[in-house]
C-alpha positions as CSV (number, residue, x, y, z in Angstrom):
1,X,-155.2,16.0,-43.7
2,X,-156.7,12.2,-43.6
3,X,-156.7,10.2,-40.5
4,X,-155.3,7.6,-42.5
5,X,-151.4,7.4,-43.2
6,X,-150.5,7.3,-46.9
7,X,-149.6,3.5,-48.7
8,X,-146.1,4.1,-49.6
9,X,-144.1,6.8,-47.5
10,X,-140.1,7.4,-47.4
11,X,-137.9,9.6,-45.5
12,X,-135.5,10.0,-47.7
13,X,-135.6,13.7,-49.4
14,X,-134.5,12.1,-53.2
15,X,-137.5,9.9,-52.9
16,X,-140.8,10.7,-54.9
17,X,-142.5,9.1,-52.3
18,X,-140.7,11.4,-49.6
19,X,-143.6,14.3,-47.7
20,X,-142.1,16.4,-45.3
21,X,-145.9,17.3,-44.3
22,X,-146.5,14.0,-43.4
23,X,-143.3,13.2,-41.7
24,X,-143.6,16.2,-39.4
25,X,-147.2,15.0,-38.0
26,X,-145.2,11.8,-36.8
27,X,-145.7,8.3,-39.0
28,X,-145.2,5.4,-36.5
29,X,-145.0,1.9,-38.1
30,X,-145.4,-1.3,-37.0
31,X,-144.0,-4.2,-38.7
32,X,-144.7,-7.3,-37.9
33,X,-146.9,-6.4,-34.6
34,X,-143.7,-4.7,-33.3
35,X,-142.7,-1.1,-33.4
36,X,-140.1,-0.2,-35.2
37,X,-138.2,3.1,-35.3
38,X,-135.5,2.6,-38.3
39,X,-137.5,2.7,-41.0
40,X,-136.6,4.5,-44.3
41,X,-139.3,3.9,-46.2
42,X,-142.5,1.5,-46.1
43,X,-145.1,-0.1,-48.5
44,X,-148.2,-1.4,-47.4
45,X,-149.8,-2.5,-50.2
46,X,-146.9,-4.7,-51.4
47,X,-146.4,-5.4,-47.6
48,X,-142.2,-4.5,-47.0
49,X,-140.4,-2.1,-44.7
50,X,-136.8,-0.6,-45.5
51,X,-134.6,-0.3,-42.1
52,X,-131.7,1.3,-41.5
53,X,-128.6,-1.4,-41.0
54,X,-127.0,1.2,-37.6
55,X,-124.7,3.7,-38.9
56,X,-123.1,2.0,-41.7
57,X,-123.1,4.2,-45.2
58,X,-122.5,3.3,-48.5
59,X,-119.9,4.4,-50.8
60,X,-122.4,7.5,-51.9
61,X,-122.6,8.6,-48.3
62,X,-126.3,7.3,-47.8
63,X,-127.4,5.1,-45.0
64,X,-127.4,1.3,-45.7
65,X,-130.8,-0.2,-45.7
66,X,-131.9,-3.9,-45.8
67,X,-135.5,-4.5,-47.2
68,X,-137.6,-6.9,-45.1
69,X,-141.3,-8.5,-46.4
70,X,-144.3,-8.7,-44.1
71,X,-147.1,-6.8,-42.7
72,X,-147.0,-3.6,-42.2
73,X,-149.2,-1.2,-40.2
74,X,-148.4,3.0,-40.1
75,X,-150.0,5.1,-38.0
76,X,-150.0,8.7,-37.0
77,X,-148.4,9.4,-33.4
78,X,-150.1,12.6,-32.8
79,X,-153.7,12.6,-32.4
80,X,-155.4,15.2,-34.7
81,X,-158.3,16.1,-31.8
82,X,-155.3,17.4,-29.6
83,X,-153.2,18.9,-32.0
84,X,-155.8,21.8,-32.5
85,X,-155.5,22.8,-28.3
């Protein structure tokens, strides 16, 4: 695996952009310069996040989500050095 986390990443399963690979290592994003730990789904290169909105679900039983612009930074929590030993 890269270093690098991938442009576009969701956690939702019916996604195409969903990677359970990925999501297991640990994704962190920062939006904004803050961390944030709601997120659904993210783009970079079009520079949005898409949070959670609590526990509220819509009428098909998925979370509600509100889709916010700005910059966007993801990361990998774990360090790949350490996860080896």
């Amino acid at each position: 695996m890269s270093d690098t986390p991938p442009d576009r990443l969701s956690s939702n399963p019916k996604s195409p952009y969903y990677d359970a690979a990925l999501l297991e290592r640990g994704v962190g994003v920062r939006f904004k310069g803050a961390e944030k730990t709601n997120v659904d789904e993210y783009c970079v290169s079009e520079g949005w996040v898409r949070l959670t909105v609590g526990t509220t679900l819509d009428r098909k039983g998925n979370p509600m989500t509100i889709k916010l612009q700005g910059t966007v930074e993801p990361y990998f929590r774990d360090q790949p050095g350490n996860a080896e030993g």
